[in-house]
N, C-alpha and C positions, 0 to 999 in steps of 0.2 A: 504493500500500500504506500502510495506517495504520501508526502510530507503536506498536512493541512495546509499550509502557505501554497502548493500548487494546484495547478488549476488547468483542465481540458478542454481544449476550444476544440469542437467538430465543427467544420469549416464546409456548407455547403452541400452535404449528402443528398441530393434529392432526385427527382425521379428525369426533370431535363437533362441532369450530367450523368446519367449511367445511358447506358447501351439500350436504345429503342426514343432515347426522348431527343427533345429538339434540338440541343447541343450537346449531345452525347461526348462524353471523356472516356475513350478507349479500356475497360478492365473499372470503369468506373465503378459499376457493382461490386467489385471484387472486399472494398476498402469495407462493407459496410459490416461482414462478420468478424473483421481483423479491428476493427473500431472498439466493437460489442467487447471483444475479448480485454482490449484495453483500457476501456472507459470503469473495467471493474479495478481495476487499480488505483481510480481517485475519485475523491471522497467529493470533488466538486468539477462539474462539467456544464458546460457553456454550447449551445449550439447554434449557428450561425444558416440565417436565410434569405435567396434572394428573392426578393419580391417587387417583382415591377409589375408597372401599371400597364397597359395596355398601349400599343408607340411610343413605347420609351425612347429616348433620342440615340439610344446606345444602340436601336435593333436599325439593321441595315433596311427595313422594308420602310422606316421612317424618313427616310434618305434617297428620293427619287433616283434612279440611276447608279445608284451604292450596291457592292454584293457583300454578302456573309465574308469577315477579315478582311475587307480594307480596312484603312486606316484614316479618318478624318482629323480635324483640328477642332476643337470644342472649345468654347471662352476657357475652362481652365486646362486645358492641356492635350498632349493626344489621345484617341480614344478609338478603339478595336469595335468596329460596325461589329455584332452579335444578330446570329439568326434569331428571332423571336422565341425567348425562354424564360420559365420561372414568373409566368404571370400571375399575379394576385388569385387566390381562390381559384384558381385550377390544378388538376390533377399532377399537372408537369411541377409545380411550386410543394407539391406535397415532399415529404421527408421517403426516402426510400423506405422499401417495405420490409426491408432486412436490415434495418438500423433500428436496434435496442438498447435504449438508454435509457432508463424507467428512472435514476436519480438526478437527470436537467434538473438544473437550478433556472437556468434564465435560457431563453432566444431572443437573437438578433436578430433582426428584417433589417434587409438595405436593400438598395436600390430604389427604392419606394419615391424617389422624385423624377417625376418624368422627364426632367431638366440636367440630371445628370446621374454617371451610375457608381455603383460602387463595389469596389471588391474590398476594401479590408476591411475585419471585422471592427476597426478603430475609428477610419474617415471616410467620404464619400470623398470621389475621387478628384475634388478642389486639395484636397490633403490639407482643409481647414475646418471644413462643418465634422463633427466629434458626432457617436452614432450615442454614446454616454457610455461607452465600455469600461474603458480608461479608468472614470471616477467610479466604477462601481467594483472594478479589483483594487480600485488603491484604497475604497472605505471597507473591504473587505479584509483588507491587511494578505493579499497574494502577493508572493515575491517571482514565481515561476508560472509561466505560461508554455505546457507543452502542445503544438498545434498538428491539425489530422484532417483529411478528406479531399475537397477537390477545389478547385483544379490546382496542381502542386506550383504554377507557373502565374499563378492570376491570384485568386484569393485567398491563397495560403501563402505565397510568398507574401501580397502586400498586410496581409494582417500580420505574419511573425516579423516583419521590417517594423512596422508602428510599433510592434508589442519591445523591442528591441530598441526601437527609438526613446520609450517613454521611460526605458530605464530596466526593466523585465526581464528578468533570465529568462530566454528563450531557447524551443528547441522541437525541433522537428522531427515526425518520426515519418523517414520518407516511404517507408515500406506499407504505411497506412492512409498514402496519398496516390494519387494519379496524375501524370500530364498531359495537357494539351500537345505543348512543344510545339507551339507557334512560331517559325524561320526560328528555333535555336532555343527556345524562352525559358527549358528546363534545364538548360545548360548554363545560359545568364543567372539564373536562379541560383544555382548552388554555386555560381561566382559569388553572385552577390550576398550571401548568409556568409561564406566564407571571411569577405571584406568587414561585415558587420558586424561577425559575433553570435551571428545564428548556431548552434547546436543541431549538425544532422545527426540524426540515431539513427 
């Protein structure tokens, strides 16, 4: 059993990134009885979801003449057109069916402004608007954040970079995550945790 100061973010599990849904992540199903096995080792577990609205600016069909992975330029920064996924109160937004975590403390929704999207479980992707994660492990007195699920290259890298930023022993456990590997992105990834101080397991 982990030490009460830490803490497991499930990053994403849901029925769009596994295999059959609208932006499926390759073995994406795979993570969800490897999670189950995990998530019984700590005593406190976080699950993260994305939930957008219906044309969110992030889905390429928002985007006249855009396809699934371009790349546009958004007022804050660049941003990866997405096939339409994870929409509010649909079956694609639901949590996979093989993810059991019966002792969640809390879930996160992001995405949920139709004006911009978000992958980390800390910011929406201006890397300014706070989703309140942050202030709810630091009144909680966590010192360790280990993070799990999908996509290993998009919202697990950008939630353990914040969680790493804000101060947080962080750490990955890559074998219970999957990539996209968008031109390289899981490879930049485990650059970038190396540069930062990320913890892969």
């Amino acid at each position: 059993m982990r030490r009460d100061d830490e803490i497991l973010i499930v990053v994403d599990v849901q029925n769009d990134f596994c295999p059959g849904g609208r932006l499926a992540v390759s073995g994406g199903d795979e993570v969800a009885p490897l999670i189950n096995r995990i998530a019984q080792g700590f005593k406190h577990v976080v699950l993260t979801q994305d939930w957008h609205t219906p044309h969110h600016s992030s889905f390429a069909s928002s985007h006249p003449g855009k396809k699934p992975f371009e790349m546009i330029e958004m007022p804050y920064g660049p941003q990866v057109l997405w096939p339409d996924h994870c929409i509010m109160h649909t079956e694609g937004a639901e949590f996979h069916k093989g993810l059991h975590v019966p002792h969640v403390e809390l879930i996160i929704r992001k995405g949920y402004d139709r004006a911009i999207d978000s992958y980390s479980a800390f910011f929406e992707n201006d890397h300014k608007t706070p989703t309140g994660l942050n202030g709810y492990l630091r009144e909680r007195g966590f010192r360790k954040v280990t993070l799990v699920g999908l996509a290993f290259d998009f919202c697990v890298r950008y939630s353990a970079e914040d969680a790493r930023s804000h101060g947080f022993e962080t750490e990955v456990i890559e074998g219970a995550c999957r990539a996209i590997d968008l031109n390289g992105s899981a490879a930049q990834t485990r650059a970038s945790f190396a540069e930062r101080g990320v913890v892969l397991a």
